[in-house]
LOFINU-147711 format. One line per 4 residues: number of its first residue (from 1); their letters; for each residue z, y, x of N, C-alpha, C, O. Coordinates in nm, 3 decimals. Example, Ala and Ser with C-alpha at 12.3 -4.5 7.8 and 13.67 -1.06 7.14 Angstrom:
2
1	as	0.780 -0.569 1.319 0.780 -0.450 1.230 0.780 -0.330 1.320 0.846 -0.332 1.424; 0.708 -0.225 1.285 0.714 -0.106 1.367 0.787 0.003 1.290 0.804 0.114 1.341
This chain:
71
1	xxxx	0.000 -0.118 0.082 0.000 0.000 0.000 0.000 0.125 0.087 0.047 0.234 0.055; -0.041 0.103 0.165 -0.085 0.296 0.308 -0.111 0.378 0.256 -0.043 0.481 0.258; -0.227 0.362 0.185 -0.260 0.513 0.063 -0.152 0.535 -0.001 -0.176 0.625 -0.081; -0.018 0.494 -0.012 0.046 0.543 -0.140 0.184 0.595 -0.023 0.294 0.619 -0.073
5	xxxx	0.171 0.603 0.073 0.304 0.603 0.168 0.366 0.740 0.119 0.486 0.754 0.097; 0.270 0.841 0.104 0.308 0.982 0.007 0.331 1.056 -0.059 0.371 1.172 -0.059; 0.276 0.911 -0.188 0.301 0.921 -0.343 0.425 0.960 -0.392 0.523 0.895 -0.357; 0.442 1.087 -0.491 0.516 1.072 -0.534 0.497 1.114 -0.715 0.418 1.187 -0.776
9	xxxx	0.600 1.036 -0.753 0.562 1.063 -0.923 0.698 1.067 -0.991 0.796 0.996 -0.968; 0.683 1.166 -1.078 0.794 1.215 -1.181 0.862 1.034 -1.265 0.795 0.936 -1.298; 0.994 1.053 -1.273 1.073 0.943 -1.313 0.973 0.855 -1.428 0.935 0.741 -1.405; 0.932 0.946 -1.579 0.856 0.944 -1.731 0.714 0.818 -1.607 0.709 0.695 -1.614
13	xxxx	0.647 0.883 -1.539 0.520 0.815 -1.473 0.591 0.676 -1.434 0.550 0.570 -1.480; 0.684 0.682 -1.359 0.700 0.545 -1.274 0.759 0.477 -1.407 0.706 0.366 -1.406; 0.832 0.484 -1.508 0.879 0.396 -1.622 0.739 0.357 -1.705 0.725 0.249 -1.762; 0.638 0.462 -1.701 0.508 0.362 -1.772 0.427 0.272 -1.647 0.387 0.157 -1.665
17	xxxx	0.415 0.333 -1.543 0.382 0.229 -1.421 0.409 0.079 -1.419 0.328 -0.010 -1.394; 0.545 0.067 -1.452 0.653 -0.011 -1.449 0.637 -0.096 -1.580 0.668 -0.215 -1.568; 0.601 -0.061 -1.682 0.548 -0.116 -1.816 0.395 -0.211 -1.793 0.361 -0.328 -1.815; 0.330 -0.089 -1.735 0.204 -0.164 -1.697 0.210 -0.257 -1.625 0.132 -0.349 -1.648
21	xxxx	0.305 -0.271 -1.509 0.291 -0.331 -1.405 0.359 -0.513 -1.500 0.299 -0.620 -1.492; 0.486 -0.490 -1.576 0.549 -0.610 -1.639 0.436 -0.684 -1.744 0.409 -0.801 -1.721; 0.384 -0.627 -1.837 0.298 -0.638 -1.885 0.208 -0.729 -1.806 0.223 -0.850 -1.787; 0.095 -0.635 -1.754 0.008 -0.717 -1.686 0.031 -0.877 -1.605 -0.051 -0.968 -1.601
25	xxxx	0.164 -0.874 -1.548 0.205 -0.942 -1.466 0.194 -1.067 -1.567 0.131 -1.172 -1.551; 0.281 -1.021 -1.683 0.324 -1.163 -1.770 0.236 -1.209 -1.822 0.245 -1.325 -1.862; 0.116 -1.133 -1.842 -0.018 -1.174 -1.889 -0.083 -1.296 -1.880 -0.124 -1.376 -1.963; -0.081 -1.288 -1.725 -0.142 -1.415 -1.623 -0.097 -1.541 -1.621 0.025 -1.559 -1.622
29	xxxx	-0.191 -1.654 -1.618 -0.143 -1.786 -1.573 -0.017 -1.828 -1.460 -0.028 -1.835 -1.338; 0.109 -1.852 -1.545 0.151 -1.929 -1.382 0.072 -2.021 -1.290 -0.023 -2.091 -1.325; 0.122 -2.014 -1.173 0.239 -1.942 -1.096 0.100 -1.852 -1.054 -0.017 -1.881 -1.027; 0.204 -1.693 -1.068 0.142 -1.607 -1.029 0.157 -1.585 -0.903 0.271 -1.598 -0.860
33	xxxx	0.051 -1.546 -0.808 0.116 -1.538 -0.644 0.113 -1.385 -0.634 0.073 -1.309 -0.722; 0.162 -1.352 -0.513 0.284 -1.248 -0.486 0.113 -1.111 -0.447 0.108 -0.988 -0.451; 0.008 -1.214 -0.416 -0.102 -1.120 -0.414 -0.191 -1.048 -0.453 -0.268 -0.968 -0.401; -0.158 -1.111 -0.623 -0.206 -1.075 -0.753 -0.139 -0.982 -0.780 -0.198 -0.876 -0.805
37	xxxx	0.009 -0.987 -0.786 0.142 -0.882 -0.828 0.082 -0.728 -0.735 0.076 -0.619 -0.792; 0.040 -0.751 -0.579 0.056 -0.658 -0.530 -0.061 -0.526 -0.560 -0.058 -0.403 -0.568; -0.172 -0.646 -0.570 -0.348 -0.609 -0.629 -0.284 -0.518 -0.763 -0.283 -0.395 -0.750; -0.246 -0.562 -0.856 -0.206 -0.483 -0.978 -0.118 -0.360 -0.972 -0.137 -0.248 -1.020
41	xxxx	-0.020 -0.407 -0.903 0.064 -0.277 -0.847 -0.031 -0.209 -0.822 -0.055 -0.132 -0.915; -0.114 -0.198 -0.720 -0.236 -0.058 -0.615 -0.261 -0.037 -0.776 -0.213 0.054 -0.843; -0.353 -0.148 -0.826 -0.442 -0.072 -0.928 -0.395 0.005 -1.025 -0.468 0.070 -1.099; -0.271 0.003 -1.031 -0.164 0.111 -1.130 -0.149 0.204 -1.065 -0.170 0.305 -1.133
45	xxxx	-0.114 0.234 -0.938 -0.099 0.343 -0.852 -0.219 0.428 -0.832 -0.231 0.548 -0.854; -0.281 0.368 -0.799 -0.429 0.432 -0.822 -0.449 0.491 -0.969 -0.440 0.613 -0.987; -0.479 0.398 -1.079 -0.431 0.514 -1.178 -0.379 0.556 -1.251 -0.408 0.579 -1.368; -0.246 0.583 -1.161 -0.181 0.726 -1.207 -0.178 0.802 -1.144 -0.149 0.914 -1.187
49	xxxx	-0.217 0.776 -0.959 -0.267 0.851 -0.936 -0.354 0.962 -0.971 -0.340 1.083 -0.958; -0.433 0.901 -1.011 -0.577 0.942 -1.114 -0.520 1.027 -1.212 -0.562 1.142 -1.224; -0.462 0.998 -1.257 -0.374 1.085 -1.379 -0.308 1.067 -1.519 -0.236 1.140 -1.586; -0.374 0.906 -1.543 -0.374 0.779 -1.577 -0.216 0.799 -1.682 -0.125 0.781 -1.601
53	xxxx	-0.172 0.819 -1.782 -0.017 0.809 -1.798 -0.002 0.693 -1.913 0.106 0.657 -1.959; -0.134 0.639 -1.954 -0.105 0.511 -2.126 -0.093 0.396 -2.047 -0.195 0.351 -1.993; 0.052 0.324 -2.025 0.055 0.187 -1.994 -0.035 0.108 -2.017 -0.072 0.025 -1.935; -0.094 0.125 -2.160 -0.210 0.044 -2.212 -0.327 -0.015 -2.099 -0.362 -0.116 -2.038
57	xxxx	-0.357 0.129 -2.120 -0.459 0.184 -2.030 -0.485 0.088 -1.849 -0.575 0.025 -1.793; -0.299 0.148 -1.810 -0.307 0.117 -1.654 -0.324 -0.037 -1.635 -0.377 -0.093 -1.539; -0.255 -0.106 -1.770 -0.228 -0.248 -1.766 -0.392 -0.278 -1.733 -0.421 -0.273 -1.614; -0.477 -0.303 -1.808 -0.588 -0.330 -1.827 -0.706 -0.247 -1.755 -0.813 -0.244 -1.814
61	xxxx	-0.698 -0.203 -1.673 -0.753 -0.142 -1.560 -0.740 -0.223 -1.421 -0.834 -0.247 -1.345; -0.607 -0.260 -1.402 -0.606 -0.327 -1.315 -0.565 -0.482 -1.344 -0.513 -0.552 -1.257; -0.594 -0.526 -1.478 -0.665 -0.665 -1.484 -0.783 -0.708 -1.464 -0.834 -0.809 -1.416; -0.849 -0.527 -1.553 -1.015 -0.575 -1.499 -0.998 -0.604 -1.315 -0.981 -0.717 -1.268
65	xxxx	-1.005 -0.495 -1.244 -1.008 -0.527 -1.107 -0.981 -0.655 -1.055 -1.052 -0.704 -0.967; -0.861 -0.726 -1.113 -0.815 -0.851 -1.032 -0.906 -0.904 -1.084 -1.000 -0.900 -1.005; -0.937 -0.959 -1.183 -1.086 -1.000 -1.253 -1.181 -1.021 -1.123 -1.206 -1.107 -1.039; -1.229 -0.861 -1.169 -1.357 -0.855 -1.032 -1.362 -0.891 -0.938 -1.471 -0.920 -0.888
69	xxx	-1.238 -0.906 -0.868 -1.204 -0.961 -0.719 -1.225 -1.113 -0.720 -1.264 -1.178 -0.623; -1.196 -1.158 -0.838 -1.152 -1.305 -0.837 -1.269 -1.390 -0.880 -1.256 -1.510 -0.907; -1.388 -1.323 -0.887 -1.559 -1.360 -0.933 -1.547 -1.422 -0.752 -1.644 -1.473 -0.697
């Protein structure tokens, strides 16, 4: 996570981050490995980076991605 060593985000951002991130997670087939968790994490960080604030949204943004990766 290097790109994010600077990040910082208001408490309200990291509690929907944090939604997205549980969400998504529980989504997936066990056993989930620890490299999928981390892939989803970026892709939430990224956007909210972006500006990104509907859990909805972040969840499924970075499912598509793990998706794409996993073609």
């Amino acid at each position: 996570m290097k790109d994010f060593a600077n990040a910082s985000f208001p408490p309200e951002v990291i509690s929907v981050m944090e939604q997205a991130l549980e969400a998504a997670v529980a989504s997936l087939p066990e056993p989930v490995s620890a490299h999928h968790v981390q892939f989803i994490a970026e892709a939430i960080l990224r956007g909210a980076h972006s500006g990104e604030r509907d859990p909805l949204i972040l969840q499924r943004l970075a499912l598509l991605e793990l998706q794409l990766i996993s073609k």
